[in-house]
C-alpha positions as CSV (number, residue, x, y, z in Angstrom):
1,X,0.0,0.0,0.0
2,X,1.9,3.3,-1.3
3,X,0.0,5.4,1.4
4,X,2.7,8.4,0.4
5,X,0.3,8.8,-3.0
6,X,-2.8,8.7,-1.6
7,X,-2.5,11.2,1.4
8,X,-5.2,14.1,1.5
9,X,-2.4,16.3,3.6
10,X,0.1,18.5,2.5
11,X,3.1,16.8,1.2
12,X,6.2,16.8,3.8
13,X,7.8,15.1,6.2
14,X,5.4,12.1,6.7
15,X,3.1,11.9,10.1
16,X,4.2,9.1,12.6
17,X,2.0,6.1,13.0
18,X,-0.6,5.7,15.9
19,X,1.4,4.9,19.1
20,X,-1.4,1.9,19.5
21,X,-0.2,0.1,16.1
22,X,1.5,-3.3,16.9
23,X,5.5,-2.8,17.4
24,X,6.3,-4.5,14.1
25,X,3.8,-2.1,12.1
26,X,5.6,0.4,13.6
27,X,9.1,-0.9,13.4
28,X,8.3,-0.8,9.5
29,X,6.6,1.7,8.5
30,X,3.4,1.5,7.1
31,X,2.6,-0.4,3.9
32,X,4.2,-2.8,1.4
33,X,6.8,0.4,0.6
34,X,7.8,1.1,4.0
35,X,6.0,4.8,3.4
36,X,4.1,6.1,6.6
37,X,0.1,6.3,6.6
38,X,-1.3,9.7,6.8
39,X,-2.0,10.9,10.2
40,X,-5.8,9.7,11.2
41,X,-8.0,12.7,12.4
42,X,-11.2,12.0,14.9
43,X,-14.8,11.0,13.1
44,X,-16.6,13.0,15.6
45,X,-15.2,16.0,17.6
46,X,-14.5,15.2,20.7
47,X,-13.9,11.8,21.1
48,X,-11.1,9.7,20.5
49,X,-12.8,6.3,19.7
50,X,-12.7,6.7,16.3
51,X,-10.6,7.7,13.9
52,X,-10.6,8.1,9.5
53,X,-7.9,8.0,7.7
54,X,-8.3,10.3,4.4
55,X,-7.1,9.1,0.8
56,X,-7.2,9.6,-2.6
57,X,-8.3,6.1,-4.0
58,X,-7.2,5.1,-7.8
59,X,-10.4,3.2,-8.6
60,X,-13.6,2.7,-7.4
61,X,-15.5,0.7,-8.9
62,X,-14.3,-3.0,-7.9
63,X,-14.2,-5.9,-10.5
64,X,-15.3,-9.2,-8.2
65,X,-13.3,-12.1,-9.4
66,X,-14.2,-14.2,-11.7
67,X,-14.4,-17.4,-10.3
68,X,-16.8,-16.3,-7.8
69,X,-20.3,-17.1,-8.3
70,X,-21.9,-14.4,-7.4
71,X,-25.3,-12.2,-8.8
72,X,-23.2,-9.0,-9.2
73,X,-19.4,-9.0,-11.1
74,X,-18.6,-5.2,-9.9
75,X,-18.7,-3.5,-5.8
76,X,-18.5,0.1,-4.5
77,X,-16.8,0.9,-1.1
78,X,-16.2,4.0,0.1
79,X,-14.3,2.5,3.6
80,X,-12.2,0.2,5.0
81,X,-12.7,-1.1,8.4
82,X,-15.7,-0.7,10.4
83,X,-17.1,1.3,13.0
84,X,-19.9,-1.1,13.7
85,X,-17.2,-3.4,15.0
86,X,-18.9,-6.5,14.6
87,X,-17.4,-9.4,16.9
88,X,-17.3,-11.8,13.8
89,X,-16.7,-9.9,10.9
90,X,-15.2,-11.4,7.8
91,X,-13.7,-8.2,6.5
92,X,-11.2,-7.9,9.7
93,X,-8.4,-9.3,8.1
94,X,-8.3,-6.8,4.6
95,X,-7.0,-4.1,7.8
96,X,-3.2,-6.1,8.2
97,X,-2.8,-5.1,4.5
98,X,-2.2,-2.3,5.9
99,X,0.0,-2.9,8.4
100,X,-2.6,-2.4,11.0
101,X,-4.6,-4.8,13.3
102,X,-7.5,-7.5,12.5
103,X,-9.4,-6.4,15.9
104,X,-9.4,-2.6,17.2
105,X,-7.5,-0.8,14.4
106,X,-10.3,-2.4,12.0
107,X,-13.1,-1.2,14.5
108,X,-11.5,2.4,15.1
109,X,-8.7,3.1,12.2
110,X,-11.1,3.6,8.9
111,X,-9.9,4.4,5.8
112,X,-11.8,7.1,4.1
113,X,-12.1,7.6,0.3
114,X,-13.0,11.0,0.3
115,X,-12.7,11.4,-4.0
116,X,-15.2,8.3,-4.3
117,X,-18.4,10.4,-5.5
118,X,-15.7,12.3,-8.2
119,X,-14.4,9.1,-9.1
120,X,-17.3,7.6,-9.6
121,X,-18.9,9.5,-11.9
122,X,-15.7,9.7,-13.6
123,X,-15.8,5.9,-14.1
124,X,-19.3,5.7,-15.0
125,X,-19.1,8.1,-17.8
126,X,-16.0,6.2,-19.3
127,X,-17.3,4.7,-22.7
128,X,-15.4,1.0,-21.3
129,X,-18.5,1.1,-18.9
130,X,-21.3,-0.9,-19.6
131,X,-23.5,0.2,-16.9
132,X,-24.0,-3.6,-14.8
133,X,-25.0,-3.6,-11.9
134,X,-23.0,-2.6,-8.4
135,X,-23.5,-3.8,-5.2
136,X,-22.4,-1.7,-2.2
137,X,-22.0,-3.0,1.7
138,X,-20.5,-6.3,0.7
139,X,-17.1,-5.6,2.4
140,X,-17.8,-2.8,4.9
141,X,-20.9,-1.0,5.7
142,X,-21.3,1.9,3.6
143,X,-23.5,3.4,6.3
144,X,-21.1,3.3,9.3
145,X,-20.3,6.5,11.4
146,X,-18.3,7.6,9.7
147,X,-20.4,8.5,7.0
148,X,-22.5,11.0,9.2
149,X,-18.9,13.2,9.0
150,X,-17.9,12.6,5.0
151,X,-21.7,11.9,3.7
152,X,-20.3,9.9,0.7
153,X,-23.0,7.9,-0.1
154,X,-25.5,10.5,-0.9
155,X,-22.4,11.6,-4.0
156,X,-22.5,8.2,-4.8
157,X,-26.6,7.6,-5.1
158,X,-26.7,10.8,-7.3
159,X,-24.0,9.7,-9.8
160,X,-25.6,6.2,-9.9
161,X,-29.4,7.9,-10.4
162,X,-28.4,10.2,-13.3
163,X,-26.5,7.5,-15.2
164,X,-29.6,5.4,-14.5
165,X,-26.7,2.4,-13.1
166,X,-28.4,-0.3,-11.4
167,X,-27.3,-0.8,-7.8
168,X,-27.8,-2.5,-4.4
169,X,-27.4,-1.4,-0.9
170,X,-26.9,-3.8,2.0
171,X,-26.6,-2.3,5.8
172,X,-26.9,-2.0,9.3
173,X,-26.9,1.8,9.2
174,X,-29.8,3.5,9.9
175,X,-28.3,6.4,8.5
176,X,-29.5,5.2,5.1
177,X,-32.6,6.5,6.1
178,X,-31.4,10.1,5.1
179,X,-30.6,9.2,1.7
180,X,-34.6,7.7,1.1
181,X,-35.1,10.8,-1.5
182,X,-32.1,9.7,-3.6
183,X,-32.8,6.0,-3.5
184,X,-36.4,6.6,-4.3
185,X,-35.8,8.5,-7.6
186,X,-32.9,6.2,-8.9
187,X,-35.7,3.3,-8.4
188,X,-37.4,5.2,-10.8
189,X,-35.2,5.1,-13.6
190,X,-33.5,1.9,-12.9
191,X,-33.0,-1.8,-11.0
192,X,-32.3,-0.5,-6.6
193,X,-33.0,-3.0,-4.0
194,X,-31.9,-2.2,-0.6
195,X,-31.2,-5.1,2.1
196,X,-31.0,-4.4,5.7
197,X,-28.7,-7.1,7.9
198,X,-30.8,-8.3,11.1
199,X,-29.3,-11.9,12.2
200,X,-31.2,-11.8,15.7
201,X,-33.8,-9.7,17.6
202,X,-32.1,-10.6,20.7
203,X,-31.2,-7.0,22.7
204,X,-28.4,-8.4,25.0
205,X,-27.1,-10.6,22.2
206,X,-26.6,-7.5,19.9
207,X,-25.2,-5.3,22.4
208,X,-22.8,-8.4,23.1
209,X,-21.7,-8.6,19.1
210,X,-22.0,-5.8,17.2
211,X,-21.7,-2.9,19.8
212,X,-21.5,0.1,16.8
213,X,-24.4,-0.7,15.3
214,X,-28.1,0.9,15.9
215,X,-30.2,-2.2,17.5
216,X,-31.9,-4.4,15.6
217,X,-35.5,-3.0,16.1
218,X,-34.0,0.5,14.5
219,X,-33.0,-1.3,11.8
220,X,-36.2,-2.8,11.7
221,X,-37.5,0.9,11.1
222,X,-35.4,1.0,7.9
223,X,-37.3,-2.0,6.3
224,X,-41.0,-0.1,7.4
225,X,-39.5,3.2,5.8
226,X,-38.6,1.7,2.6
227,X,-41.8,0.2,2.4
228,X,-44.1,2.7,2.8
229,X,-41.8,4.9,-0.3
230,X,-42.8,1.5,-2.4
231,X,-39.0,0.8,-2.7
232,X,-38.9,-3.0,-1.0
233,X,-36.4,-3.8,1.9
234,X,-35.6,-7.2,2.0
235,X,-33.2,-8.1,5.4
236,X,-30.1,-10.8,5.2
237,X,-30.9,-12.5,8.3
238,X,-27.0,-12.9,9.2
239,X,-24.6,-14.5,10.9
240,X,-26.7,-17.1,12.9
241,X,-24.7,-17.8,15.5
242,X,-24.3,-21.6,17.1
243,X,-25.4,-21.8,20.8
244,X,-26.5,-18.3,20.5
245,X,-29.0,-17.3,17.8
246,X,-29.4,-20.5,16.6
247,X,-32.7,-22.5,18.2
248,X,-36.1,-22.9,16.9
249,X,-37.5,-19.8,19.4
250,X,-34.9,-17.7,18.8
251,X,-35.5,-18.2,15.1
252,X,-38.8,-17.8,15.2
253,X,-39.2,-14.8,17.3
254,X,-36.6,-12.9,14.6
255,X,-38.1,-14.0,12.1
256,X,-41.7,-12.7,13.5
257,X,-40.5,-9.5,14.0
258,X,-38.9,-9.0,10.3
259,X,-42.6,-10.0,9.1
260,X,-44.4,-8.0,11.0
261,X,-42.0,-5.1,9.4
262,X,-42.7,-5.9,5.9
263,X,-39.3,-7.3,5.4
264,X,-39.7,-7.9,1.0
265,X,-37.8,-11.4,1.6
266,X,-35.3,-12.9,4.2
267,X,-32.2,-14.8,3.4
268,X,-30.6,-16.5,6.4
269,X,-26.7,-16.9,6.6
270,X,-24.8,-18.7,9.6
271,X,-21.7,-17.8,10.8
272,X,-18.5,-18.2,9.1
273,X,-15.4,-17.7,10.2
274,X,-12.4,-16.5,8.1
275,X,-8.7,-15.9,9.1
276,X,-8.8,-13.0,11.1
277,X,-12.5,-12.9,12.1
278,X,-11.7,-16.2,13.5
279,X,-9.4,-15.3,16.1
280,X,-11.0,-12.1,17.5
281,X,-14.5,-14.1,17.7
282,X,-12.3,-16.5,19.7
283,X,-10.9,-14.4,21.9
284,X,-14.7,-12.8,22.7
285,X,-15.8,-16.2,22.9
286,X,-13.5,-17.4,25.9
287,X,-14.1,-14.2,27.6
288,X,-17.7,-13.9,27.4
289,X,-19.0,-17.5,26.6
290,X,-16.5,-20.1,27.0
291,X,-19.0,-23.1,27.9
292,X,-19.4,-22.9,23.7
293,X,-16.1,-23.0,23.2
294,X,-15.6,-26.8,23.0
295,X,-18.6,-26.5,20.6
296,X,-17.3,-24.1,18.4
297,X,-13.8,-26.2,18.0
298,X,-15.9,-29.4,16.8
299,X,-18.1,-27.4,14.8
300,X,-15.4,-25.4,12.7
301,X,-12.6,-28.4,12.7
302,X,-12.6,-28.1,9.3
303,X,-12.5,-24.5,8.5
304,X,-14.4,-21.5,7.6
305,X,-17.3,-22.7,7.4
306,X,-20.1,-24.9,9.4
307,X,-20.8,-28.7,8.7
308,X,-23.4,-28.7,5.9
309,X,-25.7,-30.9,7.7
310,X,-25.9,-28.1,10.4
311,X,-26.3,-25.2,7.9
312,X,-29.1,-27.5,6.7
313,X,-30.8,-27.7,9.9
314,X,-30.8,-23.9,10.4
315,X,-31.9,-23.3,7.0
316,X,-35.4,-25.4,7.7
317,X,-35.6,-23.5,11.0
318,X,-35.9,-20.4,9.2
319,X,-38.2,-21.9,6.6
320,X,-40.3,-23.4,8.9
321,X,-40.7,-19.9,10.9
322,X,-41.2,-17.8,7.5
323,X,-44.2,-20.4,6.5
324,X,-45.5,-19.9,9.7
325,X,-45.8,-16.0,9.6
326,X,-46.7,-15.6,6.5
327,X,-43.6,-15.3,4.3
328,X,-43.4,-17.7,1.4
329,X,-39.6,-18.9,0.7
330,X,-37.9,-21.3,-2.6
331,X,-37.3,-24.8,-2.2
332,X,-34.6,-26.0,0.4
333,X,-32.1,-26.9,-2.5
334,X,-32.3,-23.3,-4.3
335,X,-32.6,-21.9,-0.5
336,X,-29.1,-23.5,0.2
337,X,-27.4,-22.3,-2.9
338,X,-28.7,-19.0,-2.4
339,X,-27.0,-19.0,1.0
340,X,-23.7,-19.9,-0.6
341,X,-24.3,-17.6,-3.3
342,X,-24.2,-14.8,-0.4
343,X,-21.3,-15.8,1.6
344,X,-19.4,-16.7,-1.8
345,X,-20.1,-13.2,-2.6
346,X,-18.7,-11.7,0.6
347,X,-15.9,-13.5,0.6
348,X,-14.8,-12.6,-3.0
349,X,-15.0,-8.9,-2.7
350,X,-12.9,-9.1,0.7
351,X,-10.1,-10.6,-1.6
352,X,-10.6,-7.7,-3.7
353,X,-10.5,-4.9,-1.7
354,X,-6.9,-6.2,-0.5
355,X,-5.1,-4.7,-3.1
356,X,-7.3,-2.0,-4.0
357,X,-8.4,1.7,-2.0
């Protein structure tokens, strides 16, 4: 990562690195040259929780490999790392790319592409462009705290509405809520669909795992706002977590509350966990829950990703619970490849955005 290039302060003698960076990050620099970040400044004023780090990105628009099978070939995102600071989030690891941590560097250290609206429309109007379809939120949340401060997302909605470019949104933010107006017209002149991320209703659970986000019944408010402007919000019901989100109650009661919202569908996703991810879920794991521990070792033994029979299992719960509030779902064959289609798909563009701000 040539940070030096990409620095939105003066050139000079380059900033030091934040005294919380591991001693090797800070032994060698920053980056794959050995060139020094720029210095992060605060999201909000006041507070030292947070920080963004401002760049000039090269590209924006993100080519998802080929091999992946995924609905969508191109991504938007407009940060790196994650406010929200999910426990168990895949995208943790694209943060030691830059020579800072998987765990709070990614949850307090985000990198900022403050040219992404510019760029954008830049690369939309380029005559290579064929205008597919971009999905946004697949890596990090596009609607993050962050985004409050730099408002980047309303730049990108606008260019994507006046070159009529289909898009998707997927979040935890409520702050998408602001942008309604922009989403709204670009639905008018072309494919949007906006996805909200809800895995559990559970209050204690989500203050326990995802302790940036707005709660769950917030979000909830998000699919009931979309709604009622006639533009659908369907929710990714994701990670299910074993031993904690994971029984028939549990289920249902989620899945209740996403129906009574007017959720437009609800794909469920358990819990995977990638190099990275892995080890700070772990960690929170032994501290906070460690009679699952045992559990988790047999359950993950051989990877990533959860036995297929389990997955399986969850999969009918959910089924089960959307036939039983009145939400019609596919077969469980196509149900199951959809669900592999989605991880598949995060997975891929968190390759991608390693090499790319």
């Amino acid at each position: 990562m040539r940070w030096e290039q990409q620095r939105v302060t003066a050139p000079g003698s380059a900033p030091e690195l934040p005294l919380d960076l591991p001693e090797a990050a800070a032994e060698r620099g920053s980056g794959r040259a050995g060139l020094r970040m720029p210095e992060p400044v605060p999201i909000e004023a006041g507070t030292a929780d947070a920080y963004a780090i401002e760049v000039h990105a090269k590209s924006i628009i993100n080519r998802v490999p080929g091999a992946s099978p995924v609905p969508f070939r191109w991504t938007v995102n407009p940060y790196r790392g994650c406010s929200h600071a999910c426990i168990y989030c895949f995208a943790r690891r694209t943060h030691t790319y830059l020579d800072l941590d998987a765990g709070h560097d990614f949850d307090s250290k985000i990198v900022v592409k403050v040219n992404a609206g510019a760029l954008l429309r830049r690369e939309l109007a380029s005559p290579r462009w064929a205008g597919e379809a971009i999905a946004m939120g697949t890596n990090t949340d596009p609607y993050q705290r962050a985004e409050g401060r730099y408002r980047l997302m309303r730049e990108i909605i606008a260019a994507l509405r006046d070159r009529a470019n289909p898009f998707s949104i997927l979040t935890k933010g409520t702050l998408i809520l602001r942008d309604v107006d922009l989403i709204s017209q670009a639905a008018e002149v072309s494919d949007v669909s906006v996805a909200v991320s809800v895995g559990s209703v559970d209050e204690r659970l989500w203050r326990a795992v995802e302790p940036g986000t707005p709660s769950p019944r917030r979000r909830l408010d998000v699919v009931r706002r979309f709604a009622d402007v006639g533009v659908g919000c369907s929710v990714l019901m994701a990670p299910i977590l074993p031993g904690l989100s994971d029984s028939p109650e549990q289920i249902d009661e989620t899945v209740r509350e996403l129906a009574a919202a007017g959720a437009a569908n609800v794909t469920p996703l358990v819990l995977h966990l990638r190099p990275g991810a892995r080890e700070w879920y772990r960690a929170w794991l032994q501290r906070e829950h460690p009679e699952l521990v045992r559990m988790y070792a047999r359950l993950y033994r051989e990877g990533s990703y959860l036995p297929k029979s389990y997955q399986r299992e969850v999969l009918d719960r959910v089924a089960e619970a959307k036939r039983r509030h009145g939400m019609a779902g596919p077969p469980r064959a196509e149900r199951f490849r959809e669900v592999e289609t989605a991880e598949s798909a995060s997975e891929a563009d968190g390759v991608r955005q390693l090499s790319l701000l």
